[in-house]
N, C-alpha and C positions, 0 to 999 in steps of 0.2 A: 224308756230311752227318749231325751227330745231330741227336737227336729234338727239342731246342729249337730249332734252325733251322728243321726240317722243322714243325713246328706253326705257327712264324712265318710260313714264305711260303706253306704253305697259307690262312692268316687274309691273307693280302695277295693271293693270287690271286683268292680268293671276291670278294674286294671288286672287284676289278680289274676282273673278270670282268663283273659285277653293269652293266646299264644307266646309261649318262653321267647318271646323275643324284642330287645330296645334298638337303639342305634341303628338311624339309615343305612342301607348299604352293608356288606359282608363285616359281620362281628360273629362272637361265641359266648355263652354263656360264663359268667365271671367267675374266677378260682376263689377257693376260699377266702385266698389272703383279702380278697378286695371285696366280698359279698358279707365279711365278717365286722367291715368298717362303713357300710353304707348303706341307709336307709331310704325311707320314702316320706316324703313332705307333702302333706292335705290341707290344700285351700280352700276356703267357704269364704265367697263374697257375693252380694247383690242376686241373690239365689241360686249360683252357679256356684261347681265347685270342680275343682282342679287338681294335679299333683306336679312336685318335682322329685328331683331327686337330694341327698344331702350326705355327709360325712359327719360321722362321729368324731367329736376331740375327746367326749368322755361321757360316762353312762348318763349324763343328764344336760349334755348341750351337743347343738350340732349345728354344724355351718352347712347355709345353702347360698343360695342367691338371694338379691335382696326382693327382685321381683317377685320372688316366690311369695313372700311374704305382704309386700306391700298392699295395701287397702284391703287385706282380710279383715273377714268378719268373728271367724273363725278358724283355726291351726289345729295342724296335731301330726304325729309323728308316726308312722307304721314301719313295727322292726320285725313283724310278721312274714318277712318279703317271699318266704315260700309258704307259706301254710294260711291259716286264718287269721284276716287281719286283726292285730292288736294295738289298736290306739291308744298312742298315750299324749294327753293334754299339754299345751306349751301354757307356760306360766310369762314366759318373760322373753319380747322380742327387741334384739339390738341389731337396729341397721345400721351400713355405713355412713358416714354425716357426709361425705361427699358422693351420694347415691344420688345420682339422678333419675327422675321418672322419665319413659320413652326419649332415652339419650340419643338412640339410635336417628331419632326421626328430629331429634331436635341440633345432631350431629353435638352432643356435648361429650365432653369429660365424664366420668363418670364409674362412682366404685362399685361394682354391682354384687355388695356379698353382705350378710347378714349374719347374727347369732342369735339362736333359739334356745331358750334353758325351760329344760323339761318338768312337769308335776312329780316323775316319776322315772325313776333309775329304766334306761334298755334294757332290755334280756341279756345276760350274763356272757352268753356267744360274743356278742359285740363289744371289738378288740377296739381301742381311742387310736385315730388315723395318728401317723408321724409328719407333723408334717417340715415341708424338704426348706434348706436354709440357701439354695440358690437363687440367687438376685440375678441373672443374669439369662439366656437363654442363645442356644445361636442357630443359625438355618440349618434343618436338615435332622435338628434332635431330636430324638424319637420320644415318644409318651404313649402310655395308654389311660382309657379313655372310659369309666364307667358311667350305667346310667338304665332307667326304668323308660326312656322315653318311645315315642315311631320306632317303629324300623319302616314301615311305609309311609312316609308322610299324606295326612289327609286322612286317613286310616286308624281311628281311635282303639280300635280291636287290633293294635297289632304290636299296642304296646302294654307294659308292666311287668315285666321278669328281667332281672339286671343281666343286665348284656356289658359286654369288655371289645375292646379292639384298637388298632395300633394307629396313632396320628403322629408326622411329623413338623418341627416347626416351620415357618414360613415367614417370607416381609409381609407386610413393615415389622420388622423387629421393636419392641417398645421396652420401658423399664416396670411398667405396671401391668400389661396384659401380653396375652398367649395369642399368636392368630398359629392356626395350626389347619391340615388337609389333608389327605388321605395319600399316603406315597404309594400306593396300586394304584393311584386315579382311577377307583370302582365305585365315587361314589360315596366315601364312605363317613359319617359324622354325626355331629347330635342333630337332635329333632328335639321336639315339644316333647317337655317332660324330664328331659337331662340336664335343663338347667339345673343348678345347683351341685351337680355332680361334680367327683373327686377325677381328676386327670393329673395320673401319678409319673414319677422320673424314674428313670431305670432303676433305680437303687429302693425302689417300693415307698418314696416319702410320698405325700401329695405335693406338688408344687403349683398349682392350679384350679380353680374354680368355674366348670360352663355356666357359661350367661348370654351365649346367643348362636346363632348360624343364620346361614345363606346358601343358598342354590344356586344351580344355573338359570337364567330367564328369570322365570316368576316364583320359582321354586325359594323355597326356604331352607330347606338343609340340605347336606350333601357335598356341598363343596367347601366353605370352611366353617373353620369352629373356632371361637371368641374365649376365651375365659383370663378372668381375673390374677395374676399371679400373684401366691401365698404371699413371699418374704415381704415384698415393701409394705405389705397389711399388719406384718407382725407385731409392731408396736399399738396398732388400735386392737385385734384377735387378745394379744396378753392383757391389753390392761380390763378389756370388759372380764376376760375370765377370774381378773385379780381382783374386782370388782365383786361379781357374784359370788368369787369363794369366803365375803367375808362374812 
């Protein structure tokens, strides 16, 4: 085994290992429908190594964030997500061209979604996400919200077993991103880790990509949740797949 391997399933055992629980604040472990289209994303960069979360379009590419990806050294994909992990190697990484690095802090624009094509087909279980053709979004809409990341934030043992739980939308309403918050006000959102994860529409499409949160105070998650919305990406998502399938 070399040492990039060995760094990767170590960062996917720790999580593995870590109590069934993601997502800050009161969630439940993920139903079928949603545990059967969503994997787990292993970063190796500068000797550190990291995970997110991501979505299946089909047994050999999957969308996450682009952060997840960016300035790795090493990728790979774990669809092992109950049992012993099973890495499978990324051959081929397409970020957005309008992705910007720490948009947050540099307050830019910014597409924060990626496409990953696999050396090697998911396990057979794993159903390719639908994803949802709504442009549009309005306050108050509900979604739920998959993902491996915290449930206690600061807490690295408290995450890795995909967790689900219900967010609704929120302003600023935008044409390209989701801000979304917990309608119990319990708390409840992503954390480190759930970036890249699927936040799907009632009717079970995906229509959404996490790619950030915030807290109260100093806090980071908890209070809202960021993600990318599908449709207006559609046209760059089809052409890389139309791309790779040739």
């Amino acid at each position: 085994m070399n040492r990039r391997s060995a760094v990767l399933i170590l960062a996917a055992s720790a999580a593995l290992g870590a109590p069934a629980q993601a997502l800050v604040g009161p969630s439940q472990p993920a139903d079928a429908h949603i545990a059967a289209q969503t994997v787990m994303v292993l970063k190796q960069s500068r000797q550190a190594a990291a995970f997110c979360t991501g979505v299946a379009l089909s047994r050999t590419v999957v969308l996450t964030a682009a952060h997840c990806v960016d300035g790795a050294s090493a990728l790979a994909v774990n669809d092992g997500a109950y049992g012993r992990p099973r890495l499978i190697d990324v051959s081929t990484v397409e970020v957005h061209p309008e992705f910007v690095r720490d948009a947050a802090r540099k307050r830019a624009r910014s597409i924060d979604l990626a496409l990953v094509r696999l050396k090697e087909p998911l396990r057979a279980a794993i159903t390719p996400a639908r994803l949802s053709g709504e442009s549009r979004v309005a306050t108050g809409q509900e979604f739920t919200i998959a993902g491996f990341g915290l449930t206690r934030e600061g807490d690295e043992q408290s995450a890795g077993h995909l967790r689900m739980g219900a967010l609704t939308a929120r302003a600023p309403l935008s044409n390209i991103l989701l801000w979304a918050s917990d309608p119990r006000q319990q708390g409840f959102g992503a954390c480190t880790g759930d970036s890249g994860g699927p936040i799907f529409a009632r009717d079970g499409a995906v229509i959404a990509i996490t790619t950030w949160s915030t807290g109260e105070g100093k806090r980071t998650c908890g209070a809202i949740t960021q993600a990318a919305l599908i449709q207006p990406q559609r046209g760059w998502i089809d052409g890389v797949l139309a791309k790779w399938s040739r």
